[in-house]
C-alpha positions in Angstrom: 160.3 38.7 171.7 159.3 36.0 169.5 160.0 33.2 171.3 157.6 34.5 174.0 155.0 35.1 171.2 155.2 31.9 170.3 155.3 30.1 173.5 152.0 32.6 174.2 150.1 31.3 170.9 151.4 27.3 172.2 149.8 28.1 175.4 146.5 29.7 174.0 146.2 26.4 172.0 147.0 24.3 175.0 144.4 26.4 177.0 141.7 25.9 174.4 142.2 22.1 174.2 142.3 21.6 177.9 139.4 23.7 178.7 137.1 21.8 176.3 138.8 18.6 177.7 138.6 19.5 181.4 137.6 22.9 182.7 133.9 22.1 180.5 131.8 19.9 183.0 130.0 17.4 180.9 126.3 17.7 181.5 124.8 16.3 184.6 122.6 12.8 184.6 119.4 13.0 186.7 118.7 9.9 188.6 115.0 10.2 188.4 112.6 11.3 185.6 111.8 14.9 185.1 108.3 14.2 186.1 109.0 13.0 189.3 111.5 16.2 190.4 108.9 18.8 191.5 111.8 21.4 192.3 112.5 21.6 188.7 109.1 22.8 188.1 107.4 26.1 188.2 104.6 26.9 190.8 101.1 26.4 188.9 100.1 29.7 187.1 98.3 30.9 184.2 101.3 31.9 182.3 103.7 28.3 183.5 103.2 24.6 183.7 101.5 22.5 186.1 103.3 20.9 188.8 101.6 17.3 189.0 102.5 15.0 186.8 99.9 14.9 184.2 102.3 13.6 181.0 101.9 9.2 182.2 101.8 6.0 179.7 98.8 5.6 178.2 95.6 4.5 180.3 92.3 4.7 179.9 90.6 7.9 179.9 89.0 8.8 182.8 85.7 6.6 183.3 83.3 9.6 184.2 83.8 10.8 181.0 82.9 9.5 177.4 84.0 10.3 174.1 81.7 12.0 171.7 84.0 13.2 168.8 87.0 10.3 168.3 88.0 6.9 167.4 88.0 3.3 169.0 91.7 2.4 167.8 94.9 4.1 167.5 96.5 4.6 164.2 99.4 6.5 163.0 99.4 9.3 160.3 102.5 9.6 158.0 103.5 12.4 156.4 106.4 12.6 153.7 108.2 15.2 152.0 111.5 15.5 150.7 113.3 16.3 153.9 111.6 14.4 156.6 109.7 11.3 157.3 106.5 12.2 159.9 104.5 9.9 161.9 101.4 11.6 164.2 99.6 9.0 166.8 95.6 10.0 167.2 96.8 9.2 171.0 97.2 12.4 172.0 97.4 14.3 168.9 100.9 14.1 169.4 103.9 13.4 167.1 105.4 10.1 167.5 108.4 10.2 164.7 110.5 12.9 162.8 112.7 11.2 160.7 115.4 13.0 158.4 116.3 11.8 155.0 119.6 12.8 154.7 120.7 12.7 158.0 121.9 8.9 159.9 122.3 8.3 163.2 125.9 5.5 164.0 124.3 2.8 162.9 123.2 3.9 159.4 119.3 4.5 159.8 117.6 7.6 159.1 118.1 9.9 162.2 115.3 10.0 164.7 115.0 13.6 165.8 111.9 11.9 168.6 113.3 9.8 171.4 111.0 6.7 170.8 112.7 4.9 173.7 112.2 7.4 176.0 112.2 6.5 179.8 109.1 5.5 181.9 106.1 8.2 181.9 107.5 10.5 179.4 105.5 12.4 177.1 105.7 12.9 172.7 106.2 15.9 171.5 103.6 18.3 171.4 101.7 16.9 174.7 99.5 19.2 176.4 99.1 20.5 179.5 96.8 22.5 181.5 96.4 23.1 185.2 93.8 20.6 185.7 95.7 17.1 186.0 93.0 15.0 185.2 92.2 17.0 182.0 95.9 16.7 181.0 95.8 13.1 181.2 92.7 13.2 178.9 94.2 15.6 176.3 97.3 13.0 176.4 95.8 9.8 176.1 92.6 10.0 174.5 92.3 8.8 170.8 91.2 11.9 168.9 89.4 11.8 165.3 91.6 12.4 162.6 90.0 14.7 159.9 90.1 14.3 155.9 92.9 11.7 154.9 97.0 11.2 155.2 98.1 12.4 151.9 99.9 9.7 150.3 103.7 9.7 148.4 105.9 12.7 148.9 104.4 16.2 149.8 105.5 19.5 147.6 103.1 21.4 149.3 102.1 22.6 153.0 100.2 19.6 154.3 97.6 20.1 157.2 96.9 17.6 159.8 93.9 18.1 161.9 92.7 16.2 165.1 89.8 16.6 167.2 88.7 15.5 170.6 85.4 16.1 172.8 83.8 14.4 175.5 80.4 14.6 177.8 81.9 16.0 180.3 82.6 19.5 178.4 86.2 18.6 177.6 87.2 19.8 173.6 90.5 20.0 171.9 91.3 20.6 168.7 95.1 20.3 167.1 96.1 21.4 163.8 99.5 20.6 162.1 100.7 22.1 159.1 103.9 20.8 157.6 105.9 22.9 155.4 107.6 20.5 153.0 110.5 23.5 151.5 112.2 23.2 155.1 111.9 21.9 158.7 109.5 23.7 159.9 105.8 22.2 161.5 102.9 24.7 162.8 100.6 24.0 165.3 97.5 25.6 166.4 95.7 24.0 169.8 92.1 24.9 171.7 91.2 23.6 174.7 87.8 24.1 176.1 86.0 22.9 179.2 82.7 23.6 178.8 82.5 27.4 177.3 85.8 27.9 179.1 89.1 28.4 177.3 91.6 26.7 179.2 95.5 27.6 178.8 97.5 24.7 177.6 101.4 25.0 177.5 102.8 22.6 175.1 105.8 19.9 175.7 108.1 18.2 173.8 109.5 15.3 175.7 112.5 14.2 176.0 115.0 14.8 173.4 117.5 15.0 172.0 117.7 12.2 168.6 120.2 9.7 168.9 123.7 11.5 168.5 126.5 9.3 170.1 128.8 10.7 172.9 131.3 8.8 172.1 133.7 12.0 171.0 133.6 13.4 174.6 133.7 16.7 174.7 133.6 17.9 171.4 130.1 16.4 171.2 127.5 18.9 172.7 124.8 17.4 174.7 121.6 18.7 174.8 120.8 21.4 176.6 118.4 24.5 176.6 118.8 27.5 174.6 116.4 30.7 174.6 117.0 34.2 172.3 115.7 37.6 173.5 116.9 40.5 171.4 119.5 39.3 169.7 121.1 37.5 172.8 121.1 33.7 173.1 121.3 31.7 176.2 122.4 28.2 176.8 120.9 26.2 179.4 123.3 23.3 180.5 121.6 20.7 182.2 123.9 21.3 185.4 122.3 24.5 185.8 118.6 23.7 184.8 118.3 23.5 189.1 119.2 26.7 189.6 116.6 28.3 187.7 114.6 26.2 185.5 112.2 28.9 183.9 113.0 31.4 181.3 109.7 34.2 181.1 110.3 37.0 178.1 109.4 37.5 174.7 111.4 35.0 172.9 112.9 35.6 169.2 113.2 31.9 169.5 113.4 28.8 172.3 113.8 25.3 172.6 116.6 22.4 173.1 119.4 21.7 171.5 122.2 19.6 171.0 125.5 19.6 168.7 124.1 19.2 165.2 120.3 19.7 165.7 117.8 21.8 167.8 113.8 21.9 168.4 113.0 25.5 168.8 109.7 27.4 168.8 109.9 30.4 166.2 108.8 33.9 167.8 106.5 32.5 170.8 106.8 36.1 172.0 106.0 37.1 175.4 106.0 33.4 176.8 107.4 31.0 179.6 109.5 28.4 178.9 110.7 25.6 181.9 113.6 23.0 181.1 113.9 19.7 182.6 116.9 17.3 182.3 116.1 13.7 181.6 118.4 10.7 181.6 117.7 8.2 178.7 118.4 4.9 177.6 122.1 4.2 176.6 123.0 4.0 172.9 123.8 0.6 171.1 127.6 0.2 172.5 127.4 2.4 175.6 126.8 1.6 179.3 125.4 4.7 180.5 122.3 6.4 180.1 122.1 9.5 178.0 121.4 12.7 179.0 118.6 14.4 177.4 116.2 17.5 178.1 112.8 18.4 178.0 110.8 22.0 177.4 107.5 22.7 177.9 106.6 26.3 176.7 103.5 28.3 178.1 102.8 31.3 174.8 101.8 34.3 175.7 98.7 33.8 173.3 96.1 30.8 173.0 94.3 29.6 169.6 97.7 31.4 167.4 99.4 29.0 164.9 102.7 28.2 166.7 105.8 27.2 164.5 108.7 25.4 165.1 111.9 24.4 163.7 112.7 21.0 164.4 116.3 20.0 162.1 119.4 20.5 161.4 122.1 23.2 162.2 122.6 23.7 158.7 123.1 27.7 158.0 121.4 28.3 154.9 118.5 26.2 156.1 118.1 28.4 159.1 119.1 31.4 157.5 116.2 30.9 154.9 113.8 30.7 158.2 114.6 33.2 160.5 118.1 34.8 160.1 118.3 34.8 164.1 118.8 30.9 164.5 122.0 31.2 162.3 122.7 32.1 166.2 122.3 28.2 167.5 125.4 27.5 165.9 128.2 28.0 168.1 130.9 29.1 166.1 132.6 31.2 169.2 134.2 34.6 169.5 135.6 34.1 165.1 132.0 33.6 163.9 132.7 36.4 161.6 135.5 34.7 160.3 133.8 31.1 160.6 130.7 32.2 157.9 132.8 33.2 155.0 134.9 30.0 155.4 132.2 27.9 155.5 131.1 29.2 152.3 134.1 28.9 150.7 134.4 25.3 152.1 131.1 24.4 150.6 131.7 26.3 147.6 134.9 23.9 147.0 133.2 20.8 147.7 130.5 21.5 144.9 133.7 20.8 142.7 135.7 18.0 144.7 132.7 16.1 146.1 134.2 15.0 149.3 134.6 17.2 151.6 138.0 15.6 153.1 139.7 16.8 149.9 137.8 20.3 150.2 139.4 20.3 153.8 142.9 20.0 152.1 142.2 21.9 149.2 140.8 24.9 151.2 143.7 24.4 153.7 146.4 25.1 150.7 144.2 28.4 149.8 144.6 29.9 153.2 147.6 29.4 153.9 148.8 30.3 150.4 146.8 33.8 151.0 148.9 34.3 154.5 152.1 33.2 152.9 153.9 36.9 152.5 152.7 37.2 156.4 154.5 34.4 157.4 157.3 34.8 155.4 157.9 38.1 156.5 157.5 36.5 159.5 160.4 34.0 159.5 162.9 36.8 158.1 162.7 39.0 160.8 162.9 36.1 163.4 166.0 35.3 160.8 167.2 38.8 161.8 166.9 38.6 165.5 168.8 35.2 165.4 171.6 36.5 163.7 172.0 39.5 166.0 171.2 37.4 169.3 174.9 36.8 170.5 175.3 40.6 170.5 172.1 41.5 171.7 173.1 39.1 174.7 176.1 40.3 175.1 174.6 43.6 175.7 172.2 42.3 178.2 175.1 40.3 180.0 177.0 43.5 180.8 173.6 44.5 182.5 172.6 41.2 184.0 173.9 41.8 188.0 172.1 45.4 188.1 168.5 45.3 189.4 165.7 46.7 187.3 165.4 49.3 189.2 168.5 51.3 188.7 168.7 53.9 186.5 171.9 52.3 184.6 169.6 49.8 183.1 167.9 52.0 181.0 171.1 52.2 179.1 171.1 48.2 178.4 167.4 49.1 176.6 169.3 52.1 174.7 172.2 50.1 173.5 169.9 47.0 172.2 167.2 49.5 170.7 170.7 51.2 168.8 171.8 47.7 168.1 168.1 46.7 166.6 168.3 50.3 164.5 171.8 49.5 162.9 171.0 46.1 162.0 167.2 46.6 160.2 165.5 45.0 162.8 161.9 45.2 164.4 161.4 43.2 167.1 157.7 43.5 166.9 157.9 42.2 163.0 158.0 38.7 163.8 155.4 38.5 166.2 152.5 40.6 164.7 152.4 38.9 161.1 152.3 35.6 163.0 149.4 37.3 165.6 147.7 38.3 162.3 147.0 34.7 161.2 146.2 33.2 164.3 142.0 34.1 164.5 142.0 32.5 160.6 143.5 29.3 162.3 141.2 29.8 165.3 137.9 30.2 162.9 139.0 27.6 160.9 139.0 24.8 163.8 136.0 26.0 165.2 134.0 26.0 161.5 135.4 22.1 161.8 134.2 21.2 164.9 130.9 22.3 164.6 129.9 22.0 160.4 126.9 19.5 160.5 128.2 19.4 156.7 131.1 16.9 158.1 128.5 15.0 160.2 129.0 11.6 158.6 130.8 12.8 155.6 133.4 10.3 154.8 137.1 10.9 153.3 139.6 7.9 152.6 139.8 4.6 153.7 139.8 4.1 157.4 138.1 7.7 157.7 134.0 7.3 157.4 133.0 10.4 159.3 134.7 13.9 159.6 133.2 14.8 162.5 134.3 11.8 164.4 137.8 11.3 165.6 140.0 8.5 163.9 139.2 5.3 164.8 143.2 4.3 164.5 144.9 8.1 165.4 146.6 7.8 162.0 146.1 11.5 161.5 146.5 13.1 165.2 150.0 11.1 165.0 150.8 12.6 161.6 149.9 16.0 163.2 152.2 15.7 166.2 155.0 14.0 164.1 154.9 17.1 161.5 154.4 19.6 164.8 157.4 18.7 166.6 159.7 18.4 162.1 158.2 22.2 162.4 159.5 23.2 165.4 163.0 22.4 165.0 163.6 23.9 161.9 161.4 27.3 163.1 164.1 29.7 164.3 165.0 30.3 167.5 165.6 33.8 168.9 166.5 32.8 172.3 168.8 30.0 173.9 167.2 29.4 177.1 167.5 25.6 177.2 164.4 25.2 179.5 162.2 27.3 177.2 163.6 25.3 174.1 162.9 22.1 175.4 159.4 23.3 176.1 158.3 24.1 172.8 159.9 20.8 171.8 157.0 19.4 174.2 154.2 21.2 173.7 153.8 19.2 169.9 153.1 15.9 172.2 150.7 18.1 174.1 149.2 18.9 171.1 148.8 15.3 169.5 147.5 14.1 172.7 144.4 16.3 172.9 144.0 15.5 168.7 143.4 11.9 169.4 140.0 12.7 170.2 139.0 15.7 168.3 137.1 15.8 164.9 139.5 14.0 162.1 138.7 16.6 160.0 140.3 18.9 162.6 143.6 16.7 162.4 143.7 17.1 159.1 143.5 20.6 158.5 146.4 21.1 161.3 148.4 18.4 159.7 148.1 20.0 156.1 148.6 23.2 157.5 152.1 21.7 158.9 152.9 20.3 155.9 152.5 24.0 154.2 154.7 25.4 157.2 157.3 23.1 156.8 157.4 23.3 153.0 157.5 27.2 153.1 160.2 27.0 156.3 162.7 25.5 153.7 161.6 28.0 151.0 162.4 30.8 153.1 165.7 29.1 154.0 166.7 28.8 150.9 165.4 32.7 149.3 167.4 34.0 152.5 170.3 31.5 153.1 172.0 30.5 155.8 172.4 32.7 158.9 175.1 35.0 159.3 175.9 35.1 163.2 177.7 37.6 164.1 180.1 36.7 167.4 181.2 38.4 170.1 184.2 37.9 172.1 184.4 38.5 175.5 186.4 42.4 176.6 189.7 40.1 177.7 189.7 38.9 174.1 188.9 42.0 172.5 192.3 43.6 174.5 194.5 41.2 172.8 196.7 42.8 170.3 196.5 41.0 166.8 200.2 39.5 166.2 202.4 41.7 163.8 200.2 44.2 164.4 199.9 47.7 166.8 196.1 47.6 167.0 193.7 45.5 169.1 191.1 43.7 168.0 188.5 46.8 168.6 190.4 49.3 166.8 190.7 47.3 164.1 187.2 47.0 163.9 187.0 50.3 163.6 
């Protein structure tokens, strides 16, 4: 019974590993700029984006029409505050930079959330567009008039930034940003006009997202879509943006995202929202483009302030702004496990300071909390291994008749009598170890997706925990203590195939850890560390095991010399 637990749990491990590693398809590059893909787009309505390509590099406004209301020369606008660094570009109105303060990108610079290199004929953030082409291409590259002044130094309070933009040929726009300094949220209210006319402008962010490296493989999310409606999120991989590329309802929040960070409007309500995938430039030290994504989102209502939460997937900074984004953190089918964890893992680190140590520190906790589960654990499975030769033998008598004859209900009587006289529950070795397994589950998956360990170093060689190690010092150690474990677990059966398989599955196991998060590696390899530790303790509590033999029927019919009885009735 255990044995085939624990090959199950192996095999659920396994399955995990190699679905991230190989059933997952890694998001799809697109050839040619979203622009230029017209099946990706929604037909032109009142409530969706255009399907010309109004978002171009900057040219000169259209010659027919001159500027009334803004300036000769383009500037930028900076905004600080004690979170972010934010540039604006009169060119457009638009937002050219969002730069985080605590937060670095590979090479050590402040992390861009904007894609400044962005391909040919991609717009900035919070470009506008209507159905009239050759009014988006004003709204995009005209240089509007910046009202009051940049506020200088850092910002404690909201900060507004206004633009404005008007023509003689009717056109008017008007763009207001407010920045709220306490978090990572930016509001923005936008009026279009031609003439008397209100015109319907969806807004688009552009490419994006940041600069996150790929280099992890599949533990590293690319960016993809992601839309809420009543509680429910939906993830929009950019292999499936073709199939249907427009999300319509009324949206608790949407946007992009990738694995530590995500631009989202807040509450749009009843609005449409169209993805389209992008292929970047490659990142310093890789030879293929990025994939990216852009959103352009049509709101159901024109002239409202509009919020968004452009930052990091940090769940007390989303929880403080709307308690449904906690949801944009993927923490899988444990996440009620994976919050409390994460608490207690930052709550240790306040004392360590590094949260490599909190890792091991929080790894002894755990598994000092499931010790009685486990130990209880090992003694029964201590119990079935001292009873297997006579549990075999009893199933050996039974072996040549087919399941289906009514005899072999007696070989399930005789072993259930057998497990009654000798104290033991077959079901008492798996459950306790069935019991711990969603703690190990939640635990991995808090690891893999923390932005906490996103460039948090540990020791030495180890400079980010969310990266895997540079010289698979730790995976190794992991494997090496896996397959110590194994042999000194016991074993309730003697099937030499199914022996040498869980003998194997360690290398499995430090195989797919070469890659994975070496924060990850070293929770496993603490954990085996505990295992083995408490393996010996239990050895010792219980001692050694008492197997009790059988001898075959031929044997047992030999009479004992200087002595009347056999063997059996002198057992008796």
């Amino acid at each position: 019974m255990e044995r085939r637990v624990l090959l199950a749990i192996f095999l659920a491990f396994l399955t995990l590993y190699l679905w991230q590693a190989v059933v997952m398809p890694p998001p799809e590059p697109v050839a040619e700029d979203a622009t230029a893909a017209p099946a990706a787009t929604p037909p032109t309505t009142a409530a969706s984006a255009p399907t010309s390509p109004e978002s171009v590099a900057p040219q000169a406004v259209d010659a027919a029409s001159t500027p009334v209301v803004g300036e000769s020369g383009e500037r930028d606008i900076r905004v600080e505050t004690d979170q972010v660094v934010v540039t604006f570009t009169n060119r457009g109105a638009r937002l050219k930079s969002w730069q985080f303060k605590k937060h670095r990108d590979a090479s050590g610079q402040p992390f861009e959330l904007v894609v400044t290199e962005a391909p040919d004929k991609q717009p900035l953030p919070f470009s506008l567009r209507v159905d009239d082409s050759a009014a988006t291409r004003t709204l995009n590259d005209a240089l509007y008039a910046v009202r009051g002044s940049a506020p200088s130094g850092v910002v404690s309070s909201p900060t507004q930034i206004a633009f404005e933009y008007r023509d003689n040929g009717g056109l008017r726009a008007v763009k207001e940003f407010q920045i709220e300094p306490a978090s990572y949220v930016l509001s923005l209210r936008s009026e279009v006009y031609q003439g008397d006319r209100p015109l319907a402008a969806a807004i688009e962010w552009g490419p994006g997202l940041g600069k996150e490296p790929s280099a992890t493989g599949s533990y590293i999310l690319q960016p993809e879509g992601i839309v809420s409606i009543a509680d429910n999120e939906e993830r929009v991989p950019a292999g499936s943006v073709a199939e249907q590329p427009t999300r319509q309802g009324d949206f608790q929040f949407a946007g992009i995202e990738d694995h530590y960070f995500i631009a989202v409007a807040l509450s749009p309500g009843s609005s449409t929202i169209t993805f389209q995938p992008v292929t970047g430039p490659p990142l310093p030290g890789e030879e293929q483009g990025r994939p990216l994504m852009n959103f352009i989102l049509q709101p159901g209502k024109q002239g409202e302030p509009l919020r968004f939460y452009l930052g990091p997937k940090d769940f007390d900074q989303l929880a403080a702004v709307d308690r449904s984004l906690v949801r944009t953190i993927n923490f899988g089918m444990f996440a009620v496990l994976v919050v409390p964890l994460l608490r207690a893992l930052n709550w240790v680190n306040d004392f360590v300071g590094n949260y490599g140590w909190s890792i091991i520190l929080l790894t002894i906790l755990i598994n000092a909390v499931m010790f009685p589960l486990r130990h209880k654990s090992v003694v029964s499975m201590r119990k079935m291994q001292e009873i297997q030769p006579e549990a075999k033998a009893i199933q050996d008598r039974y072996k040549n008749l087919k399941s289906t004859d009514p005899a072999k209900q007696k070989m399930n009587q005789e072993l259930m009598t057998l497990y009654r006289e000798r104290g033991v529950n077959p079901a008492s070795g798996c459950v306790p170890m069935l019991l711990t397994l969603p703690v190990l589950l939640a635990f991995y998956s808090l690891l893999s997706t923390a932005i906490e360990l996103r460039g948090a170093p540990f020791i030495g060689w180890i400079h980010d925990l969310s990266r895997y190690d540079p010289y698979y010092v730790t995976p190794v150690l992991m494997g090496i203590t896996q397959v110590w474990q194994t042999r000194i677990t016991p074993q309730t059966g003697v099937d030499p195939a199914q022996q040498k398989l869980m003998m194997f599955m360690p290398v499995i196991f430090m195989f797919f850890f070469l890659w994975a998060p070496s924060g990850v590696a070293i929770y496993w390899f603490m954990s085996n560390l505990w295992g083995i530790g408490q393996q010996y303790l239990t050895n010792y509590l219980i001692g050694p095991p008492k197997i009790h033999t059988v001898r075959s029927p031929a044997e047992r019919r030999v009479k004992k010399v200087g002595s009347g009885k056999t063997d059996a009735a002198a057992e008796k």
